[in-house]
C-alpha positions, -999 to +999 in steps of 0.1 A: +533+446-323+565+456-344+550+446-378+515+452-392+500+450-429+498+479-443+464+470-458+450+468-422+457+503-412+451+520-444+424+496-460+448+493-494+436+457-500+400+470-507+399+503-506+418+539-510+437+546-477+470+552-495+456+582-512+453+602-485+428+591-458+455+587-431+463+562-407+441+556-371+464+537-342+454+529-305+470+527-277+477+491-259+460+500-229+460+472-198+435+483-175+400+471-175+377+491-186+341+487-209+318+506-222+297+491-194+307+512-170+295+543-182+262+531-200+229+510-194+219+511-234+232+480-251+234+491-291+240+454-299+204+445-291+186+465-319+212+464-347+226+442-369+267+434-365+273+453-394+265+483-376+294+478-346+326+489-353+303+526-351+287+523-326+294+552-300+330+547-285+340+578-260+379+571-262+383+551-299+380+556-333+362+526-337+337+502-314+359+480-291+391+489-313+382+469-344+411+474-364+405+474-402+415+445-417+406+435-452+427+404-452+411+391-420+377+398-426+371+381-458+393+347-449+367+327-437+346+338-468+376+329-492+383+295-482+346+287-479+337+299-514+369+277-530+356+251-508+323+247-524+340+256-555+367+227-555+344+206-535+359+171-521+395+175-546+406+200-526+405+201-486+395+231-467+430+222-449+449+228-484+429+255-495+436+274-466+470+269-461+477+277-503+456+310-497+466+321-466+499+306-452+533+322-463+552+304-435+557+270-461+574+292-489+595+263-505+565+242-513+540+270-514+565+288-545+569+250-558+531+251-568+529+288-574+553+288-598+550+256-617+553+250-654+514+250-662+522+237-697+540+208-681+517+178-674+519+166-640+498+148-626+499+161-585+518+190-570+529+211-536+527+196-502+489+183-503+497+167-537+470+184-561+453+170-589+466+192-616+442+167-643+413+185-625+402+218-639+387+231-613+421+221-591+441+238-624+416+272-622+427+270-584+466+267-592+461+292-621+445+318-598+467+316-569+501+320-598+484+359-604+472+367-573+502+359-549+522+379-572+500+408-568+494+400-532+534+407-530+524+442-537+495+448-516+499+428-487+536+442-479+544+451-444+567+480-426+581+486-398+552+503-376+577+526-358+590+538-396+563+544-418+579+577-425+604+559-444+580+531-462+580+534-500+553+520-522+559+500-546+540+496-576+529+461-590+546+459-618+535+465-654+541+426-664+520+412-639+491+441-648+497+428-683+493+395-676+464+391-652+445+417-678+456+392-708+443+363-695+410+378-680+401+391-713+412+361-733+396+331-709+366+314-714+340+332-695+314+301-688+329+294-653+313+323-635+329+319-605+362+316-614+361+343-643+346+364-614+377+363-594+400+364-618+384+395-627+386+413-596+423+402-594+428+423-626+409+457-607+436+449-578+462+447-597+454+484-614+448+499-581+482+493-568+499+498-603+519+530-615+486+538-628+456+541-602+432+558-626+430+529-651+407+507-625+381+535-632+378+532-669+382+487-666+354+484-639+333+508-665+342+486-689+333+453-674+310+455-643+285+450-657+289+414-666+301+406-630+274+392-603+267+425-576+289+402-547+313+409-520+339+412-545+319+433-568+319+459-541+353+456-531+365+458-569+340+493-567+360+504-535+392+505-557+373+524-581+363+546-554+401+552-539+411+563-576+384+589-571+399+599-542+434+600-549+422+623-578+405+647-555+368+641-565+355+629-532+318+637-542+318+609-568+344+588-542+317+597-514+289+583-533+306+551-539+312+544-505+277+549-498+268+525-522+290+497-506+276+512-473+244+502-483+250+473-502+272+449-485+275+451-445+307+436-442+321+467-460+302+496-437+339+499-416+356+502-441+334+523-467+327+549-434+366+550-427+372+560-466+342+586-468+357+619-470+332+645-447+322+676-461+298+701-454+260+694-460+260+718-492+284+694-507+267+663-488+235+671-504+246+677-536+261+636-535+223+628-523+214+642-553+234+627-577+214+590-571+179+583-568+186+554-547+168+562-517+187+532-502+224+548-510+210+586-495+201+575-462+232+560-464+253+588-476+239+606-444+243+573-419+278+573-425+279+619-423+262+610-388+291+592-378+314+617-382+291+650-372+258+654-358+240+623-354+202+640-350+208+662-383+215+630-402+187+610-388+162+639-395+174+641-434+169+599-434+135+603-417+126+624-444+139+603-472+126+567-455+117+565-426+122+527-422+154+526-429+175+505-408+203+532-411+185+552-387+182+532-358+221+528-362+226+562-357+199+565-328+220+542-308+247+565-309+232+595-302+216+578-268+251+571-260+262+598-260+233+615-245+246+589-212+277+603-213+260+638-202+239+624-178+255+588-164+274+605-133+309+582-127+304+554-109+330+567-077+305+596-071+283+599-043+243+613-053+242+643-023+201+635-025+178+620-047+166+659-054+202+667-060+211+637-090+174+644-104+184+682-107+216+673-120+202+650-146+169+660-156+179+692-180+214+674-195+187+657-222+188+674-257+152+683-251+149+689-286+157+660-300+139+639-271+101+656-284+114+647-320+117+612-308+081+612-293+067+626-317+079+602-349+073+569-320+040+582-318+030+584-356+019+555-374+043+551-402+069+524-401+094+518-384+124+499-391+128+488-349+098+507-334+108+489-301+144+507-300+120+539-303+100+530-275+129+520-248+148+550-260+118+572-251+116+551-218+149+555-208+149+596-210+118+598-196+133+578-161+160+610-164+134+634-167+113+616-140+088+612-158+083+575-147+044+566-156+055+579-193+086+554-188+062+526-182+042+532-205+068+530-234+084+496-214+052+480-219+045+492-255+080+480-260+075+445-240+045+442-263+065+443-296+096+423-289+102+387-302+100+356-279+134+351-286+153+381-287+168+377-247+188+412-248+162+428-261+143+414-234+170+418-207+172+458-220+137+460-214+138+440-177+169+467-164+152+498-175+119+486-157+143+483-128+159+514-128+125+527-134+115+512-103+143+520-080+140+558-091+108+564-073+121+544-043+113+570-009+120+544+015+131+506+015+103+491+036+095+452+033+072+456+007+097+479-020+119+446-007+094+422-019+088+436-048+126+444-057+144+415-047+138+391-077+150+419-099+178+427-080+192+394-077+191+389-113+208+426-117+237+409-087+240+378-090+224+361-126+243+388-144+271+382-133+274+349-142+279+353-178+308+355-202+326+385-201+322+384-240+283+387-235+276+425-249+249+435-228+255+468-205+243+462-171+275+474-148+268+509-146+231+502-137+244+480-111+268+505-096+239+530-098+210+513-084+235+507-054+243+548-052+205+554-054+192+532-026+222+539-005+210+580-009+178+569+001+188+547+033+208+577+041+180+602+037+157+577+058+188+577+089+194+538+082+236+550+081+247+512+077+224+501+050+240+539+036+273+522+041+267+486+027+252+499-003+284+525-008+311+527+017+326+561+023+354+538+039+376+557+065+350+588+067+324+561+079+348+539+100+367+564+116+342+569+139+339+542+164+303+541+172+297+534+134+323+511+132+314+493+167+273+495+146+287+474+115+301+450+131+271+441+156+253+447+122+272+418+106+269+397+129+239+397+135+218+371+121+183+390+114+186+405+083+156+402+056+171+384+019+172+417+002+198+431+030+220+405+031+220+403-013+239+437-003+260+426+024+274+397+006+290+422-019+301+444+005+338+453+004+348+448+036+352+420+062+354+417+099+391+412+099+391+445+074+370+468+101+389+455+134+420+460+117+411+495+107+399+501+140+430+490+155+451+516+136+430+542+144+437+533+175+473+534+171+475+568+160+456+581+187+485+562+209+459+542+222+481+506+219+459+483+247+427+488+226+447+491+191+457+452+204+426+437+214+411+449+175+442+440+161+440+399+175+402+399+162+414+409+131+425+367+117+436+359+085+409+358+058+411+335+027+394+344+000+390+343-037+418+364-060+403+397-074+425+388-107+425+348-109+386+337-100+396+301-097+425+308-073+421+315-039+447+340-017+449+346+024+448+376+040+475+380+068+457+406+090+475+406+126+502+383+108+513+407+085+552+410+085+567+441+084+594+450+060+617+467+076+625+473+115+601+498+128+622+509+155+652+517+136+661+555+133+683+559+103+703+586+096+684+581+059+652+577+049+653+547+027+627+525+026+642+498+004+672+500+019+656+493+055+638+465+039+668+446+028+691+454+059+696+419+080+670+421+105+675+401+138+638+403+144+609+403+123+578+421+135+541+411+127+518+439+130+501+424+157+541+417+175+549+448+169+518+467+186+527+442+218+562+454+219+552+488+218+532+484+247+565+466+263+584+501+257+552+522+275+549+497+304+587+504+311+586+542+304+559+542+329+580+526+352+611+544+348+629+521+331+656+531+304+634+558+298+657+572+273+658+541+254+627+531+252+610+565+245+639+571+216+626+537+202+591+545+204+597+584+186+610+558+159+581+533+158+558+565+157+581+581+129+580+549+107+546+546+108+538+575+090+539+582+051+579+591+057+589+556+072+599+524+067+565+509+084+538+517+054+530+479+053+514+486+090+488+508+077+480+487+048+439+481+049+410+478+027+390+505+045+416+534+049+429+525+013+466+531+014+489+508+000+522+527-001+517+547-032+530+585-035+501+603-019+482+600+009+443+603+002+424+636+021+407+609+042+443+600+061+466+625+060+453+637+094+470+605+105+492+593+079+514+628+075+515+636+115+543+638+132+531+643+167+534+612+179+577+607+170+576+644+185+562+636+216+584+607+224+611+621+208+607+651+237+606+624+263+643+610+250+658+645+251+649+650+286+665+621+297+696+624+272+726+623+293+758+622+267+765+645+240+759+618+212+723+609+221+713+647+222+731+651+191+711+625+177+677+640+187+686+671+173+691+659+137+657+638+145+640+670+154+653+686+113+639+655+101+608+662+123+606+698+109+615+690+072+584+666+069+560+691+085+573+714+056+566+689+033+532+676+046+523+719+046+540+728+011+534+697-012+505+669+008+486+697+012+475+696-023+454+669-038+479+648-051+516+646-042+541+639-069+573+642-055+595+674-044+619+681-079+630+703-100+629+738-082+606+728-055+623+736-020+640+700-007+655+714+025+660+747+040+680+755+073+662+735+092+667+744+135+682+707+139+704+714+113+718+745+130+717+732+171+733+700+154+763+721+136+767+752+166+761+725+195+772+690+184+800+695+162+823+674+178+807+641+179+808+611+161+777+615+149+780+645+134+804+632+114+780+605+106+756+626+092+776+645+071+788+612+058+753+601+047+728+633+049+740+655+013+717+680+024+731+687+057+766+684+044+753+713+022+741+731+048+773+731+070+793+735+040+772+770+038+775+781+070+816+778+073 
């Protein structure tokens, strides 16, 4: 990622970034996200590719971070033109690796800078027919335009372009690609035709931009109106710009806007905005209908989308340009009204309310209206599921299928996303007037619905059509309406509120009879087969909660139900991972009480014994039975207070409360959900209370005192810092220990033990503290 042409961020292949456009990055991100999940409205289905790198994209400059690359874009175009140009003497093989390769340099600069006037008969690595004249036009073209490309195509250090300096071709080589333009014999279009623009690139990145202005005057208009005669006018278009005259620069760009698609990134990147005073006065410079509608396509990119449809409708209403920018303004229109997928819907009243009046109401009549009217349109179906998709948001779901069916009636046989955009909106449609799943809403969902769950997700990930958030929605929905209707599980299957659901044991005790049960109707179990969690996942969450209510007997019965699972990686689909459950190691000692919280080091001290989660609930019941019994009460009950301590958020046991449902894996805060549990220390204290009382030496009550800071620190913490939403760590001049009453009993009572001096060893903050008090 260190080096990157400098023609691919700032377009100076083609076009006029260098002059003052400026330079659009992104950032590497590695987390998955698509546009997917926050839109139903696939703008690939109604426009052309041309169209996609501006297409609505909430967090980049450009559609799916389509960088701009001039060299890229037009290789496959280069070497197929030669191709056919050069025919069998040549082989696509030779042609490519002479145009594009610079890794061969010896024999690539062996054929680039050959003697032409010598008479060889082959030359370079793929032994050339230099007889040929076409193979002799190819040599002679690739002798100017490397050199030029040494100019253009140079690269910098990305993390340094303060200190890049341009370097001009220079004057010999403009000089001598001019020369032999003017001076060759003209009957070869094709190769006068590149030639030609080799001699407008050359200008562009000479000493003297300006001049490509006056040549491409003087000889356009004996050139064919290709790709290259539009990139040859986007240099005339960057000298423009560098000059300051972006109305003329601005019009340009509209023209290879309009003209050739393969230029509509680049040519909208370029365009300079200004204010619609200024914008109109460019529309009025051309009668071109074509280039104004383009002029304000590419204005709607960059401001208002509506304003810039309105002025096209007026000019022609059938231009493709418009539909473009109707695609973007319905995405962003879901960006108002598409709530995030981890939200709840309170009630189906609730989301409606929430929804109905984010429309631009406005703008929605002005879509009615110009659907309605009979002149033509370029796509009158991307009218028509537009107008059916905000009508579901207003509710107004006979209007919706009415447009789904005027729509259904217009589309080709073989336009599938089209046809697919046309099936999910007639689905959401459906599902929104949902009061209460019954076996007929079932039978007349479920074919739908397994197509939405499971055919769907079949294909490629590269496949553009938008169907996640519909998914995740149409699950929120029905899940509000199970809930409204008391069917809690169905609630739950649909979206699980996780440890607020299975914290209670009568809903929890429900699920499971639920699942396994073996009476459910098709549409049901479609559900249940995505839901998130397993058996093993509830029993083991039952278990816990369980263990923090000190209830071990019945946390152990859950805990051996809950057997190791195998099932297919999240990350790696063709590789398959096992769930420990009960057999979960433990990576530290559980009963150790440390002087030291320190998780890693607990982890990597020797341990005699390793404890499974399900071993290490049985040998807590060991300790109770004896402490019931009277047996080495003190010992037993001090080991316990441990077990109970590192169990919690502030010991060395997190990997015991590791579970699908409650959702903690370790990280640095505890969600809302769990801190009840997760952050209490009453369990350590109550054991704890039960070793003081049968402390007999001075060391073992000198030890429960410094436990009983440790006790009182973290209930400071859990009060001052977990209460808040999220829990980033104590520094700076947040409060890490005060004088805590362990502190004090331990220095005024227990000074003369060893393990005083211990402490002070290994505790900074109560070394502090004594240190203070002397």
């Amino acid at each position: 990622m260190k080096k990157k042409y400098l023609k691919n961020l700032l377009l100076a292949s083609s076009f006029s970034a260098v002059v003052g456009v400026g330079i659009y990055s992104y950032a590497c991100a590695d987390g998955y996200w698509s546009y997917a999940m926050t839109s139903s409205f696939t703008p690939e289905a109604f426009v052309d590719k041309s169209y996609q790198p501006m297409f609505f994209a909430p967090y980049e400059r450009f559609y799916n971070n389509q960088y701009i690359s001039n060299t890229d874009v037009f290789h496959n175009n280069i070497v197929e033109d030669w191709s056919v140009y050069l025919g069998n003497k040549v082989s696509k093989e030779a042609i490519a690796y002479y145009l594009l390769d610079d890794s061969d340099s010896e024999n690539n600069s062996r054929l680039l800078y050959l003697d032409l006037n010598k008479k060889k008969n082959k030359s370079g690595k793929y032994g050339l027919d230099l007889k040929d004249e076409r193979v002799m036009n190819f040599v002679t073209f690739l002798n100017i335009a490397k050199r030029i490309d040494a100019y253009s195509s140079r690269t910098y250090d990305y993390w340094n372009y303060s200190e890049y300096v341009e370097i001009p071709v220079d004057n010999d080589i403009v000089t001598l690609s001019q020369q032999f333009y003017d001076k060759m014999n003209k009957s070869d279009k094709f190769f006068s035709n590149r030639m030609w623009f080799q001699v407008l690139k050359a200008k562009f990145y000479s000493g003297n931009r300006q001049s490509v202005i006056s040549y491409f005057e003087r000889t356009a208009h004996k050139q064919e109106k290709n790709t290259l005669y539009y990139r040859g006018l986007g240099y005339v278009a960057g000298a423009y710009y560098q000059a300051g005259n972006y109305e003329t620069s601005n019009l340009l760009y509209a023209e290879i806007y309009n003209a050739e698609p393969q230029l509509r990134q680049i040519a909208t990147y370029n365009f300079k905005p200004l204010d619609n005073t200024a914008i109109q006065r460019i529309v009025e410079m051309t009668d071109d209908v074509n280039v104004q509608t383009a002029i304000w396509a590419i204005m709607g990119y960059y401001k208002d989308e509506i304003s810039s449809m309105k002025q096209i409708y007026a000019i022609d209403p059938s231009s493709p340009h418009i539909d473009y920018l109707l695609t973007r303004w319905v995405n962003v229109q879901e960006q108002e009204v598409n709530i995030p997928t981890e939200h709840r819907f309170k009630s189906k009243a609730d989301y409606f309310k929430s929804v109905e009046g984010k429309i631009d109401q406005s703008t929605y009549q002005w879509i009615r209206d110009v659907s309605n009217k009979k002149q033509k349109l370029h796509n009158p179906v991307l009218w028509k599921l537009t107008l059916a998709y905000l009508d579901i948001f207003q509710g107004n779901f006979s209007s919706a299928s009415k447009y789904l069916e005027d729509a259904k009636a217009l589309v080709k046989s073989d336009d599938v996303m089209i046809q697919d955009q046309i099936r999910l909106f007639s689905l959401i449609n459906a599902v929104s007037q949902v009061e209460k799943v019954d076996s007929k809403v079932e039978a007349r969902l479920l074919t739908e619905m397994q197509w939405l769950f499971q055919n769907l997700n079949t294909r490629d990930y590269s496949d553009p059509f938008r169907y996640e958030y519909a998914a995740h929605w149409v699950k929120r929905f029905l899940s509000t309406v199970y809930k409204e209707n008391n069917n809690t599980i169905m609630a739950e299957v649909l979206v699980s509120e996780g440890p607020s659901y299975y914290s209670n044991l009568k809903q929890s005790r429900e699920m499971e009879e639920y699942l396994l049960s073996k009476n459910k109707s098709a549409f049901e179990q479609l559900f249940v087969d995505s839901y998130g969690f397993n058996l093993s996942d509830i029993y083991e969450s039952r278990a816990l909660y369980f263990f923090y209510q000190d209830k071990i007997e019945e946390a152990i019965v859950e805990m051996e139900k809950a057997q190791p699972v195998k099932r297919k990686n999240a990350y790696f689909s063709n590789e398959y991972e096992t769930l420990l459950y009960k057999d979960t190691e433990l990576l530290g000692n559980p009963f150790n009480g440390n002087i030291k919280d320190c998780n890693d080091c607990d982890h990597q001290a020797k341990q005699r014994v390793k404890y499974t989660k399900l071993s290490f609930l049985k040998k807590i019941k060991e300790m109770k039975d004896k402490i019931a019994k009277g047996e080495d009460v003190y010992n037993n009950a001090l080991l316990l207070g441990n077990a109970f301590y590192n169990t919690t958020y502030f010991g060395n046991a997190r990997v015991f409360y590791y579970n699908s449902i409650l959702n903690e894996y370790g990280s640095n805060s505890i969600s809302s959900n769990n801190k009840a549990i997760l952050l209490s220390m009453k369990l350590a204290e109550k054991y704890y209370a039960i070793a003081q009382k049968q402390a007999t030496t001075r060391e073992q009550k000198a030890k429960l005192a410094y436990f009983e800071a440790k006790i009182e620190r973290n209930n400071f913490y859990v009060k001052e810092y977990h209460s808040k939403d999220y829990y980033y760590g104590a520094w700076g001049d947040d409060i890490m220990f005060k004088k805590w009453k362990g502190f004090a009993k331990l220095k005024e009572q227990y000074s003369d033990t060893n393990f005083y001096q211990e402490v002070i060893q290994e505790c900074e903050y109560f070394d502090r503290y004594q240190a203070s008090r002397r």
